[in-house]
N, C-alpha and C positions, 0 to 999 in steps of 0.2 A: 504494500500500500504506500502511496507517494503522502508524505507528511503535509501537513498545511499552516499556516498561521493567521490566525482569526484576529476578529478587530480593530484591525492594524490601524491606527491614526488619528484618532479621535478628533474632533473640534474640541476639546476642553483644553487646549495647548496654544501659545500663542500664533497668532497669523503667518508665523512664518518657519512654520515646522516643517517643510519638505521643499527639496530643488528634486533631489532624484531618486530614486528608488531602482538598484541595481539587481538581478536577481542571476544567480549563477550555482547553484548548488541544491544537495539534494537532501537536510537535515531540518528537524523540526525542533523546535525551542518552547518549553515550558518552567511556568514559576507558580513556586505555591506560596509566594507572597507577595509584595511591591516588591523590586529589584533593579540596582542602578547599575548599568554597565557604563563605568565612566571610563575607561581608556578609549586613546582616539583610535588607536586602530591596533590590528594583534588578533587573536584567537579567545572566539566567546564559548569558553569554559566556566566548570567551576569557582576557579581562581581568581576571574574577572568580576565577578559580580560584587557586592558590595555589601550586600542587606540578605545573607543566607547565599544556601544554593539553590540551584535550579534541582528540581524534582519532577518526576513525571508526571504530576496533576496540574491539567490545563485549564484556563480560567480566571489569571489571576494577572496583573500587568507588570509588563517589565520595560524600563524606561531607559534608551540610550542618549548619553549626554553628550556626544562629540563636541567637537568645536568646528574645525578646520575636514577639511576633504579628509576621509577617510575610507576601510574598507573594514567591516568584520567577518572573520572567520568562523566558521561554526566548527565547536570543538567537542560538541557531547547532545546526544539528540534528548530532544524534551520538546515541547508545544507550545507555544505562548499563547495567550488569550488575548490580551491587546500590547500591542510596542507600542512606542512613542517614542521620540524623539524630536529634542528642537535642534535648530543650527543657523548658522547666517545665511543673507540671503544671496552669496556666491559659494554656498560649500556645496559640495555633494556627499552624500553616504551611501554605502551599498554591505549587500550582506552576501557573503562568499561561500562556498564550497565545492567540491568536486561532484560531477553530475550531472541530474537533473532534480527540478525541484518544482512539487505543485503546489501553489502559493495562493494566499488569499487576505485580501485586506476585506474587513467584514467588519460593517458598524451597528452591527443589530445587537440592542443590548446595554447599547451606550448611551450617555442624556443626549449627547449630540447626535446624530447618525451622518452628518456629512462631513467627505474628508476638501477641505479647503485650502486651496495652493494658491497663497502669496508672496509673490515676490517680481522684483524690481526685472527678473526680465525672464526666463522660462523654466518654468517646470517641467520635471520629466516622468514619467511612469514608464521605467524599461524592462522587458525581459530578457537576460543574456542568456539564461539557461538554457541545454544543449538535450533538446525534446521535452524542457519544461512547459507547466503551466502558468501564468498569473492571472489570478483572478480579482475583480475588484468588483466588489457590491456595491457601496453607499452610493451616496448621491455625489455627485462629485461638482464644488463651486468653483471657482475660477475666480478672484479678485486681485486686480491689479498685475496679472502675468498670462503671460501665453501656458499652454501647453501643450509636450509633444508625449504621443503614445504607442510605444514599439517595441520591435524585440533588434535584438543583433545576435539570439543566439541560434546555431547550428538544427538542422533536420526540423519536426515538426511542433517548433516549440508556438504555444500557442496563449492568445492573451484573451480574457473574457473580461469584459466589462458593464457592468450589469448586471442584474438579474437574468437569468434564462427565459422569461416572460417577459415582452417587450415594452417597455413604458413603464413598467415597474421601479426605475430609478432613474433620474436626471441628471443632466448637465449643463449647467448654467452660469453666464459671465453679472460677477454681482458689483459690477462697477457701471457706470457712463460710455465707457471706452470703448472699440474694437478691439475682439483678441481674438489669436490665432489658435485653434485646436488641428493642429497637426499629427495626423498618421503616418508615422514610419516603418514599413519593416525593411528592414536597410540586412536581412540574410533569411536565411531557413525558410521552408514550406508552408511554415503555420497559417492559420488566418489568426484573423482580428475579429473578433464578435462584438459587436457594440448593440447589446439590448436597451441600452439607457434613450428617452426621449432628448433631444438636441436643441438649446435655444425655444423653447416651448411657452416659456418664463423668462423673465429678465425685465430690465430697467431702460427706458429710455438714453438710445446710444451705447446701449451695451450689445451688440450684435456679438456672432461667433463666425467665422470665417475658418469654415473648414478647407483642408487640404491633406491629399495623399501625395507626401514627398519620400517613399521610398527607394532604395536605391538597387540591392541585389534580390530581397525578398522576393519568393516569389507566391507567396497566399495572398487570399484575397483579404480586405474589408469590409465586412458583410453588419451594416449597418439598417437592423430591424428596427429601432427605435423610432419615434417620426422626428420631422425638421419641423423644426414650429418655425413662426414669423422671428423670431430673435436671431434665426440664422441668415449671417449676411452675404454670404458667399459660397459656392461648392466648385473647388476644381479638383481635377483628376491629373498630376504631374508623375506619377509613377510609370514607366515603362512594361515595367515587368507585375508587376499584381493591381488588382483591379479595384473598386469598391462595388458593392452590388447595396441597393437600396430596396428595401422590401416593407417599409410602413407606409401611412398613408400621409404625404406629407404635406404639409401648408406651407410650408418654406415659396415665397412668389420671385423669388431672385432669378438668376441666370445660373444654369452648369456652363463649366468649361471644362473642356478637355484638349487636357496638352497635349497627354502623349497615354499609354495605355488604354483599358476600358472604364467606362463607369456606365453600368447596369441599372438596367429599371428592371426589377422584376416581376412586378405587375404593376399593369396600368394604372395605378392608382397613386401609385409611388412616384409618377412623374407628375407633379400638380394637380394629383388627387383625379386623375382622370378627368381633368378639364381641354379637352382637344382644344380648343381654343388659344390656350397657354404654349401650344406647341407649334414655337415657333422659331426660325433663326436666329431672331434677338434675344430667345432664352434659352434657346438650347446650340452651343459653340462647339463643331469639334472639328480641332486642326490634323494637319497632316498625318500625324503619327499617331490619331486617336480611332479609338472604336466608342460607337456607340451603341450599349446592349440592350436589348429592347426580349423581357421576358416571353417566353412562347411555350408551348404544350403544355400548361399546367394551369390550375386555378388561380383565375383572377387576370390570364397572362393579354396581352395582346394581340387585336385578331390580326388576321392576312393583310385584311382590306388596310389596316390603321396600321403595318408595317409597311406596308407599301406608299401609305401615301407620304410617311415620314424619310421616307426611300426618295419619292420621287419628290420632294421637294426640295429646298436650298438649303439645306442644316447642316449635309455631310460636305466638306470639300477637297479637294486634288487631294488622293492619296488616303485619306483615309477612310474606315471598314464601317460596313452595317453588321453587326451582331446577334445574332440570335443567342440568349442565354437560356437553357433547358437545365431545368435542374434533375437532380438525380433521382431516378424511378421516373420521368417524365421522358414521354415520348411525341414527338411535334412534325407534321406532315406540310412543308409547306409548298403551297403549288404555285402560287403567283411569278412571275416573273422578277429576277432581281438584276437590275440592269443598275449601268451605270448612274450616279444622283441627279439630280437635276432635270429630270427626264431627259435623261443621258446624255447633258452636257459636259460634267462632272466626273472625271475620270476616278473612279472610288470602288473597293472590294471589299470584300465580305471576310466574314467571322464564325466560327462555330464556340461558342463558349459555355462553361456549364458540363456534370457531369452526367447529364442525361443522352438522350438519341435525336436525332434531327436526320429528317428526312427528307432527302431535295429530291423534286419530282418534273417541275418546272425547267425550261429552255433557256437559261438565264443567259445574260447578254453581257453581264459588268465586265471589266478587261485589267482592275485592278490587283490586287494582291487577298490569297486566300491564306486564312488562316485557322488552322485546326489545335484548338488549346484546350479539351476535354471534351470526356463524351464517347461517342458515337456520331461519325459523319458519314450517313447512308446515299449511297448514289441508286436512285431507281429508274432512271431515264438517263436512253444514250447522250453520247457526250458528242458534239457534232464539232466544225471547225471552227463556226462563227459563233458555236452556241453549245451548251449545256451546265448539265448542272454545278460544273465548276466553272463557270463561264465561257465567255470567246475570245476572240480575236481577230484581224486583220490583218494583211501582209503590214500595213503600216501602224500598228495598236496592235501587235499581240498581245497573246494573256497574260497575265500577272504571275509572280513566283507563287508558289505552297510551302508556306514555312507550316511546321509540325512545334508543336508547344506544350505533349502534355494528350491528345486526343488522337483517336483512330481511321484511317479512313476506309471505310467498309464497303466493296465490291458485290455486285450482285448479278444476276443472270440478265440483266438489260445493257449491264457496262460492267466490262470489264476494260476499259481503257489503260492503255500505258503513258499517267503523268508525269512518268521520273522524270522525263527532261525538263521538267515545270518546276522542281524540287529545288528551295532555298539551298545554296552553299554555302550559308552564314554560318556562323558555328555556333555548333550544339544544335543541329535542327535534329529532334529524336523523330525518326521514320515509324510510324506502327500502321502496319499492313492488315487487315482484316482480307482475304480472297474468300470466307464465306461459302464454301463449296467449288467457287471457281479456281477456272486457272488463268492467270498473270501472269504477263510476262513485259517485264524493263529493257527497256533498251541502251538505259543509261543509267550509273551507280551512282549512290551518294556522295556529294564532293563537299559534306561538309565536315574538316576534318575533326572536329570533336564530337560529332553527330556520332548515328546509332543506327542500325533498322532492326525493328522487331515483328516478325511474323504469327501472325496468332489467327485462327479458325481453322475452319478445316478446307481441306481444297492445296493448292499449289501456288507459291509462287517463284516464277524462273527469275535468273538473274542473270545478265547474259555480258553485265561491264565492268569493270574497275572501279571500286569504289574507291575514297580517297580517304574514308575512317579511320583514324588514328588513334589509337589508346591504350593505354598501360595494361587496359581490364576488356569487359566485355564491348566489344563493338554489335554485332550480332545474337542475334536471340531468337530462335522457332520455339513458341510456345503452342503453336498447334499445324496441323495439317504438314507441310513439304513443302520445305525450302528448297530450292536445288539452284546449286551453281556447275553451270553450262559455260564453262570457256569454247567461244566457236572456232577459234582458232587453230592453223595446221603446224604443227611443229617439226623440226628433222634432227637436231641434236637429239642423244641418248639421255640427257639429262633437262627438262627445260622448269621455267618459273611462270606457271599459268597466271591467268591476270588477277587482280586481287577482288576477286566478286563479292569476297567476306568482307571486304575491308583490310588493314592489318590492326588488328588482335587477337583476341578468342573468340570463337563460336559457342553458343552457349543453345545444350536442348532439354528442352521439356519432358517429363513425363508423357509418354504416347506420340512424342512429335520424330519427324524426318528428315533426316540432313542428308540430301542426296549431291555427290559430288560429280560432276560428269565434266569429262575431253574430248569435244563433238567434231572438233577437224580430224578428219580424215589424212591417215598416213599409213602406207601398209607396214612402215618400218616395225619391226617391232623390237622388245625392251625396254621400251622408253620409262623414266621419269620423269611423272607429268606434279608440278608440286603448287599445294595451294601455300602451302605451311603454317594456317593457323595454327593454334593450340583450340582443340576441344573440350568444353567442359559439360557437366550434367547438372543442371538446376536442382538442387534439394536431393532426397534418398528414396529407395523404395522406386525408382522409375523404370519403367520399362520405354525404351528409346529405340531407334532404327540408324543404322546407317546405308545407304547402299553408293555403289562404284558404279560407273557405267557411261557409255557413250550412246549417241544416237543412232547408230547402224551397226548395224550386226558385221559389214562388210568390212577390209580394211584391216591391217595388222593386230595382232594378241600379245598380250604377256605385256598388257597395258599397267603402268602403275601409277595408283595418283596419294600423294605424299603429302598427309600433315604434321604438323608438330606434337606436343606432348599430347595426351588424353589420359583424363584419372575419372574411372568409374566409380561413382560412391557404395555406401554400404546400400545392401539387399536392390541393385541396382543390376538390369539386366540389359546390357546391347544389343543387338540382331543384326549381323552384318549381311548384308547380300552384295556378291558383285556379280556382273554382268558383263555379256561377250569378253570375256577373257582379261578383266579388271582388276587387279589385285586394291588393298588397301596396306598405304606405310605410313607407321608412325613411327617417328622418333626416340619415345618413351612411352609404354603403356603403365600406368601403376593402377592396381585391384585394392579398390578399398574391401575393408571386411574385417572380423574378427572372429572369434569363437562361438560369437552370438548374430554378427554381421556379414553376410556375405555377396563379394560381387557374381556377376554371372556375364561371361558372353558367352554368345549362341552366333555358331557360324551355319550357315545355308551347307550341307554337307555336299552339293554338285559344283557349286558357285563362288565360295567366296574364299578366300585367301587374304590371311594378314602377315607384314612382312615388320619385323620389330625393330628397327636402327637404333641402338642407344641402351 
């Protein structure tokens, strides 16, 4: 169980008890009476405390008196009931350990229940911790300071703010002023949940100007609470993570988006489902932005009133229309998605959300597609000027396919080959769906930190050099048949086929097929024909296929196609088959197993031959 720390903050302390709140470790702190930890910084142990020890009954307050910037170390786990602490209004404090840590500042209980951040210039609420939580209940005031709310720590550390129930706690500026509430996740996957209502309440001249200024994060901002009239601004300046708005909001201001997405999730959420309000001068998004516009789900946005926010002037040069489907939500859309402006406006489209969307429609846009969760089902052919990833012209071809996180799923009406349409930006991750069909590329991934991962059932060929570069897995069959087809004829006894894997390792699934195949024709025989990844086996317990083979039966034998290391894991079975006269070489084979684990290959007894170098 991940520890917690209740209370945390009180309003019974003077106005200026918090700049930052650091959270990096995984230990709980409890006191069973008042307790002062007055060192500025060191290890909070027994030894620290001042007024008794710390014991394991939680409920009781224990109060940090710093001064100056400091950092505490957690040195003995126990639970606190409520911290406090004051400091000036340039210090910072944070509380340390190795970890992760699930955290929670909770003011139920307390005379005051709001935690209130004053000072002369910005507060922070951060989470460092590496797949931590931070949670924050009360109501949270704002007077006289900005504040910023984020994490910077590793994988899917995550921040909740609020109640789980929406509106259930507030946020509000209790001065005259403008002030900035700023979302940062500036690393790791998490999101941001902000259940709290936003600007609902406040004082004349006190607006809140929110903004997502994240940097590498890449979770989203998923802000359930509403925007009341107090809120004075909403921009969207994150590249890489989005905000998604899902209450019903009064907020009458202008969005901007600069760069990333910021989602409406249901039409209600964009000024309350007043079509009227939807319009250029309130809704802004520049080049590098998407605007997501909720679909297949309740409350979401119909076709008609996505289109017509499509076809009018809101999106411009370069940036995406979005469709956001959340997760269990499936979305069928037919209409045509053509470039904005009744296709003045050269702009592409979006699949966002982890739900299924379903393009069925002739779309026409010539912009940039982008697939960042989900499922992106193709059920209508894909033609030159036109389909469901859209078109082009000899002078406007179509837009690149950056991959971000989402699948793009082939069906029996298209099976098109977009890889020449495929982002070489780096890190575009490939995830292939063939869905019973078969696919075939005619061009590899050229994005050298990128990936492709194959998954359903059915085949996909690979027929070019990819440009995949990585220490680890480049490649992944997580279902159906992958097969790399170098078409090329070779005459050396020894050759280096093209790298259709990429260069790294191969990595296969449970029940999946990595088939290796040398389809040029040479009657020579003997040859070394070498891909040389390294192979590996996702998880234990799998049963996996390999098979050798070329395209014609005709044409010289005693074919050999050569990869690198492969380690079979425990209770892990291979199935080798080769084909017209194909052998399989590897480098190194290691048999995981024990006395209780054990590996298995299973050779084809007419066909298959493994040759062991190393």
């Amino acid at each position: 169980m991940k520890p917690s720390i209740h209370r945390m903050f009180s309003r019974g302390l003077r106005p200026t008890l918090i700049t930052a709140i650091c959270l990096t470790g995984p230990a709980a702190y409890s006191a069973d009476m008042d307790h002062i930890l007055s060192s500025t910084s060191g290890t909070w142990a027994a030894g620290t405390w001042t007024n008794g020890t710390p014991s394991v009954n939680p409920g009781d307050i224990a109060i940090y008196s710093g001064g100056s910037n400091s950092t505490i170390s957690l040195g003995s786990a126990v639970t606190i009931g409520v911290l406090r602490g004051s400091m000036s209004n340039t210090s910072t404090w944070g509380i340390a350990a190795d970890g992760s840590i699930a955290f929670t500042m909770d003011g139920t209980g307390v005379s005051a229940t709001n935690n209130r951040f004053s000072n002369a210039g910005t507060a922070s609420i951060v989470n460092t911790s590496p797949g931590g939580t931070l949670t924050v209940r009360p109501n949270l005031v704002m007077t006289n300071t900005n504040l910023d709310i984020g994490s910077t720590g590793a994988g899917a550390t995550a921040i909740n703010i609020g109640s789980a129930t929406a509106n259930t706690n507030t946020i509000t500026n209790a001065d005259s002023t403008a002030r900035a509430l700023n979302f940062r996740l500036n690393a790791g996957s998490g999101n941001m949940n902000i259940g709290s209502s936003i600007g609902v309440t406040g004082v004349d001249g006190g607006l809140i100007n929110i903004s997502n200024l994240g940097t590498s994060g890449t979770g989203a901002v998923v802000i359930s609470g509403n925007l009341g009239t107090y809120v004075g601004s909403v921009v969207q300046n994150s590249a890489n993570s989005r905000i998604i708005l899902s209450g019903t909001n009064s907020y009458a201001g202008a969005y901007t988006i600069t760069s990333g997405a910021l989602s409406f999730a249901t039409r209600t959420s964009l000024y309350s489902g007043t079509t009227l309000a939807w319009t250029p001068a309130n809704i802004q998004v520049a080049a590098n932005g998407i605007l997501g516009l909720g679909f297949g789900g309740t409350g979401s946005f119909s076709e008609a009133e996505i289109k017509a926010l499509n076809d009018g002037a809101i999106l411009t040069t370069g940036s995406r229309l979005g469709f956001e489907v959340a997760s269990g939500n499936t979305g069928t859309y037919a209409e045509v998605i053509a470039n904005a402006n009744s296709g003045a406006t050269v702009t592409g489209f979006a699949k966002l959300g982890a739900g299924t969307l379903i393009l069925t429609g002739a779309n026409t846009y010539t912009g940039n597609t982008t697939i960042s969760g989900g499922v992106l089902r193709l059920t209508s052919a894909q033609g030159e000027t036109s389909g469901p990833l859209g078109g082009g012209t000899g002078s406007l071809p179509a837009g690149t396919i950056h991959f971000n996180g989402g699948t793009l799923q082939y069906t029996a009406t298209n099976t098109t080959d977009y890889s020449g349409r495929f982002s070489t930006a780096a890190s575009n991750q490939v995830i292939i769906d063939t869905n019973g069909q078969t696919v075939t590329f005619a061009n590899g991934n050229n994005s050298t930190s990128g990936s492709l991962t194959k998954t359903g059932t059915g085949t996909l060929v690979l027929t070019a050099a990819s440009a995949m570069t990585n220490a680890s897995v480049v490649t992944n069959v997580n279902g159906g048949t992958l097969r790399g087809a170098d078409p090329n004829t070779y005459g050396d006894a020894t050759n280096t086929l093209l790298k259709v894997f990429g260069t790294g390792s191969v990595q296969i699934a449970n029940s999946a097929t990595l088939e290796a195949r040398a389809d040029g024709l040479n009657d020579s025989s003997s040859q070394i024909l070498s891909y040389g990844n390294q192979i590996q086996v996702s998880g234990t317990a799998a049963t996996y296929n390999i098979n050798v083979d070329r395209a014609s039966a005709t044409g010289g034998t005693n074919k050999t196609i050569a990869f690198g290391s492969h380690n079979i894991g425990a209770n892990t079975t291979m199935n080798l088959t080769g084909g017209n006269g194909y052998s399989l070489s590897i480098n190194q084979l290691q048999l995981g197993g024990s006395s209780t684990a054990n590996a298995v290959m299973t050779m084809n007894p007419t066909t298959a031959n493994l040759l062991i170098a190393g």
